[in-house]
N, C-alpha and C positions, 0 to 999 in steps of 0.2 A: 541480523536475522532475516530481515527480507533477502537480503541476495542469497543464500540458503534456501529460501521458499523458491524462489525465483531460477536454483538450478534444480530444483524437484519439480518444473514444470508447472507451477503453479500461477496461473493468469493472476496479471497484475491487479487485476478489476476485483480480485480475493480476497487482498494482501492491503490491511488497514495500517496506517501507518501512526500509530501512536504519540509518534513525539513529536507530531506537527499538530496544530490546534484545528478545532474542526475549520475555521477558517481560510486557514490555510491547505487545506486536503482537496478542496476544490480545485488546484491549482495542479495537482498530481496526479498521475496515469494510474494511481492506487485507489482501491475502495475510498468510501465514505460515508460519515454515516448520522 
């Protein structure tokens, strides 16, 4: 689903990635939260 968001132009900084734990999200060019 992200890469879907991601060809709608949607900055990655948006785009939470759920199926990493919040610990691991710091590690990603994607939101977090």
């Amino acid at each position: 689903m992200a890469i879907d968001l991601l060809r709608e132009v949607i900055p990655q900084s948006d785009i939470m990635l759920a199926s990493h734990s919040p610990e691991k999200r710091q590690f990603t060019e994607f939101a977090t939260a």
